[in-house]
C-alpha positions in Angstrom: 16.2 18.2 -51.4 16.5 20.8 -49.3 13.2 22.8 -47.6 12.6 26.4 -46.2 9.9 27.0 -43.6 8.4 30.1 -43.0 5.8 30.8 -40.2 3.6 34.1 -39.7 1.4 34.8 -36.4 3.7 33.2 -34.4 3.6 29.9 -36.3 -0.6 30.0 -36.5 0.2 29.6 -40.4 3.6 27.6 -41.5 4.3 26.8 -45.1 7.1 25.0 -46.4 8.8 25.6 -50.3 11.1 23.0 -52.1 14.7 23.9 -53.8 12.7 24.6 -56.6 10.7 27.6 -54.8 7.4 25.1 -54.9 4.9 25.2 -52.1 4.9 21.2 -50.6 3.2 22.3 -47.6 0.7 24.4 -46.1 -0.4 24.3 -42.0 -3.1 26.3 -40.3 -3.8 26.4 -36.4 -7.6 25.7 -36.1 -7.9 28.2 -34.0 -6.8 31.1 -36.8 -10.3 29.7 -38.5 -12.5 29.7 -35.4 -11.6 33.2 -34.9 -13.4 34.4 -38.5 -11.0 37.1 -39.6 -10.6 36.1 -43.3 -8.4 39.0 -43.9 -5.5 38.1 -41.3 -5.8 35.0 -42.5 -4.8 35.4 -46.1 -2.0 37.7 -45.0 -0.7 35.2 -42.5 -0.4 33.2 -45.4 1.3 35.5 -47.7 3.7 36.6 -45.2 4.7 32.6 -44.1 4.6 32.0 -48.3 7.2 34.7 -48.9 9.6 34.0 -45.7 9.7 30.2 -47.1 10.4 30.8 -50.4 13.3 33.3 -49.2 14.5 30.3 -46.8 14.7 27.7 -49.6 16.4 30.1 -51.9 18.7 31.4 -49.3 19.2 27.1 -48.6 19.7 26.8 -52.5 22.4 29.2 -52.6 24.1 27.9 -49.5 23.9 24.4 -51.4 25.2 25.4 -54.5 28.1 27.0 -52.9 29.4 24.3 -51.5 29.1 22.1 -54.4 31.1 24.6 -56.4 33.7 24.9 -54.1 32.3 29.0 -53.7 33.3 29.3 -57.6 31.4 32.3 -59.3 29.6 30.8 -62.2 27.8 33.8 -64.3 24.4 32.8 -65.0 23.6 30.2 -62.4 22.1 32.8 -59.7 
């Protein structure tokens, strides 16, 4: 199925999301750890979380479009 990616910190954290807006993946540069800030850290990952759950359902949408042929079914978005 299709994936979004999102990265924060200039890709020190990059999480991935399925077509179904789940979390498969989570990465974090070793060096975001060494550094000890806790706080960037968990909004680093928040900010990557949010920016690939928009991807996959901006991918989702593009998908479904083209399997409907761009028809505007009421209730499926």
């Amino acid at each position: 199925g299709q994936r979004g990616a999102g990265s924060a910190g200039g890709g020190m954290v990059t999480v991935t999301a399925d077509g179904r807006g789940e979390i498969v993946a989570v990465r974090i540069d070793p060096e975001v750890i060494q550094g000890g800030d806790l706080e960037m850290l968990q909004d680093l990952i928040v900010a990557a979380t949010n920016e690939a759950l928009r991807r996959s359902r901006d991918l989702l949408t593009t998908e479904m479009g083209r399997l409907t042929g761009g028809l505007n079914l009421p209730g499926l978005f």
